[in-house]
C-alpha positions as CSV (number, residue, x, y, z in Angstrom):
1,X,1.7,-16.6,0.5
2,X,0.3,-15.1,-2.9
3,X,-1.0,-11.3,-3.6
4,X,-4.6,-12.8,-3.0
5,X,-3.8,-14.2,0.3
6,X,-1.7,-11.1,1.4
7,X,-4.6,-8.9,0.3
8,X,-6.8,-10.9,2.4
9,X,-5.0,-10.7,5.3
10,X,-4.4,-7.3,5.1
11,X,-8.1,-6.0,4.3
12,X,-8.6,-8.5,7.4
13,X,-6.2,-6.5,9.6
14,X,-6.9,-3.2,8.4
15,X,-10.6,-3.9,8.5
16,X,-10.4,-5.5,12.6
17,X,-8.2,-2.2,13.5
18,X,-10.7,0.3,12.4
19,X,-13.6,-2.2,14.5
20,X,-15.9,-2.8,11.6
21,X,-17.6,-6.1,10.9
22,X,-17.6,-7.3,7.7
23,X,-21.1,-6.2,7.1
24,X,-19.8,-2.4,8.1
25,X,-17.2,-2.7,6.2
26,X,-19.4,-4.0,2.8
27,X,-22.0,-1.2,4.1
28,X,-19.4,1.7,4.4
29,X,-18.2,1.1,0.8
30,X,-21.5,0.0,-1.1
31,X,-20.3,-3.7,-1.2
32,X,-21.9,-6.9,-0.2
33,X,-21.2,-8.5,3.1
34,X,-20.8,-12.1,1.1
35,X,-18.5,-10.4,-1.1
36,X,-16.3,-8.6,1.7
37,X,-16.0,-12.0,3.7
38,X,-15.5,-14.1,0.3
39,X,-12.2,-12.1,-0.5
40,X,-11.2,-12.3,3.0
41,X,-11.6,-16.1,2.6
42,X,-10.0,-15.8,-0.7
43,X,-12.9,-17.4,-2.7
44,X,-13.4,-13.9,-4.3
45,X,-11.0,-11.6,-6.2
46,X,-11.2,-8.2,-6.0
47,X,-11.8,-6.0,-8.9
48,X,-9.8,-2.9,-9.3
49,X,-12.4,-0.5,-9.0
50,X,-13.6,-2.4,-5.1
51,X,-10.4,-2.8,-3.5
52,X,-10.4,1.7,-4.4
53,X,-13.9,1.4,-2.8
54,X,-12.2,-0.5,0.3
55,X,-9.2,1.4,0.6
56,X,-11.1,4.1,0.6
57,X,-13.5,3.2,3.2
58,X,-10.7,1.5,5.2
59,X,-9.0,5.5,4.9
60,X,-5.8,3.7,3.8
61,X,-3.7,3.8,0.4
62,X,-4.7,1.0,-1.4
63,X,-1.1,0.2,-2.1
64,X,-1.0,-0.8,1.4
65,X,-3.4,-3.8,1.1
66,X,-0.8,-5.4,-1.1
67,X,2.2,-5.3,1.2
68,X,3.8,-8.3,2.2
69,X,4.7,-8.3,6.2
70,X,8.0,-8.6,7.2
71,X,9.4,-12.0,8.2
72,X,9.0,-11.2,11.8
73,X,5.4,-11.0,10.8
74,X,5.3,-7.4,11.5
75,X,3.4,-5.1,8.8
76,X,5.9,-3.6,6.7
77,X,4.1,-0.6,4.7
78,X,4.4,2.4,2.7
79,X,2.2,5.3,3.9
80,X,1.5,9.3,3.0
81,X,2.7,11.3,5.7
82,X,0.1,13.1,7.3
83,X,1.3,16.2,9.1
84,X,0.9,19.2,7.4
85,X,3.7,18.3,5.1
86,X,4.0,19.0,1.3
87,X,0.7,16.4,-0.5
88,X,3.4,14.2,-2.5
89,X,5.7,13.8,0.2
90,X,5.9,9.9,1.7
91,X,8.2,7.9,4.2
92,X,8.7,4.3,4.0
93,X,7.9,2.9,7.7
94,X,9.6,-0.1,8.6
95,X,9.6,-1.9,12.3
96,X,12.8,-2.9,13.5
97,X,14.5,-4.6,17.2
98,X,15.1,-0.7,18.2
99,X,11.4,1.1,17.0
100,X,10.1,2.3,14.2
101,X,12.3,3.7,11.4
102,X,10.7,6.8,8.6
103,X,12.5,7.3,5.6
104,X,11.5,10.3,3.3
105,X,10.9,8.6,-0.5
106,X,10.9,11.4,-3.2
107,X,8.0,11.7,-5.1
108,X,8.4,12.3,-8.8
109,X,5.4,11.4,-10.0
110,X,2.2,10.6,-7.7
111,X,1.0,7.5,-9.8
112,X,4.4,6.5,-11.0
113,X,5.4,6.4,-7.3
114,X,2.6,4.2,-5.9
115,X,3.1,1.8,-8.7
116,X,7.3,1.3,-8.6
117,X,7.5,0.9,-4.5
118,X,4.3,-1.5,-4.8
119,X,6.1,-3.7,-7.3
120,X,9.5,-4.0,-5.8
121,X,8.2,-4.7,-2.1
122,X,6.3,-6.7,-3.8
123,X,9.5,-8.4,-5.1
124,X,11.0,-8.3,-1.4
125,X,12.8,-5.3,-1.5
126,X,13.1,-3.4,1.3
127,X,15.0,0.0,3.2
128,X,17.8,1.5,1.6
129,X,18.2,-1.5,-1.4
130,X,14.7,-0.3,-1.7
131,X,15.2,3.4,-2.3
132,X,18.0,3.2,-4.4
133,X,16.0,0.7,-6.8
134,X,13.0,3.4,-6.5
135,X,15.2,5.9,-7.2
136,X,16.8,4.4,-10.4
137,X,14.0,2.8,-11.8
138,X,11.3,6.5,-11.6
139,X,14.8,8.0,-13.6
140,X,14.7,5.4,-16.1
141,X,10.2,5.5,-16.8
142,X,10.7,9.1,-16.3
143,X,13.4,9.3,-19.0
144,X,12.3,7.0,-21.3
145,X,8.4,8.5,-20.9
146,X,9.8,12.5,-20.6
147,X,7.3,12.3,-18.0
148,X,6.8,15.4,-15.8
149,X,7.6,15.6,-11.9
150,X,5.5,16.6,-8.8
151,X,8.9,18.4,-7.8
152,X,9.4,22.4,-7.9
């Protein structure tokens, strides 16, 4: 499956769980019900600056639209924690035999964040191979960039 047909799916998913129709969906974000069902059918790419607009009216991160599911078939996803906790703070969800496991990623940079994690699930990386590689790869940008952190 390629990014366009995973981001298909997914707007499709996330789009069916929040119970909007295509035209609601195009409506809520400012779009055009041909467009919405064209990317969904895959005959349209997305530009940068919709899939924000769809994200946005989806309420999801947008990084979300771009994750692969697990080969179970199960969504496999990297979400802000919601409950009152610190803004940066995020947990990778994964769905395993016995539940759902939430691990606690440290957030350096917001952006920086978003963008690593999106590229190595991308890549097929995922629990604790996955944080490690997070980890070392936001010392290495942050190092080479002297970028500052979200961190006290």
């Amino acid at each position: 499956m390629d990014i366009q047909e995973i981001f298909a799916a997914n707007m499709r998913r996330y789009r069916k769980a929040a119970h909007l129709t295509q035209e609601q969906l195009a409506e809520k974000c400012g779009l055009h019900r041909t467009y919405i069902g064209g990317i969904e059918q895959t005959r349209v790419n997305a530009s940068m600056k919709n899939i924000s607009k769809i994200a946005d009216a989806l309420e999801i991160d947008p990084a979300l639209l771009f994750m692969k599911d697990a080969a179970d078939g199960s969504p496999r996803n990297f979400i802000p924690i919601t409950n009152d906790v610190d803004k940066h703070s995020y947990a990778l969800v994964e769905w395993a035999n016995d539940g759902v496991n939430v691990r606690p990623i440290d957030v350096r940079h917001d952006d920086l964040t978003v963008q690593v994690l999106s590229s190595l699930i991308s890549r097929g990386m995922t629990g604790e191979a996955l944080l490690t590689a997070y980890r070392e790869t936001c010392e290495e940008i942050e190092h080479f960039l002297d970028l500052p952190t979200n961190r006290s």
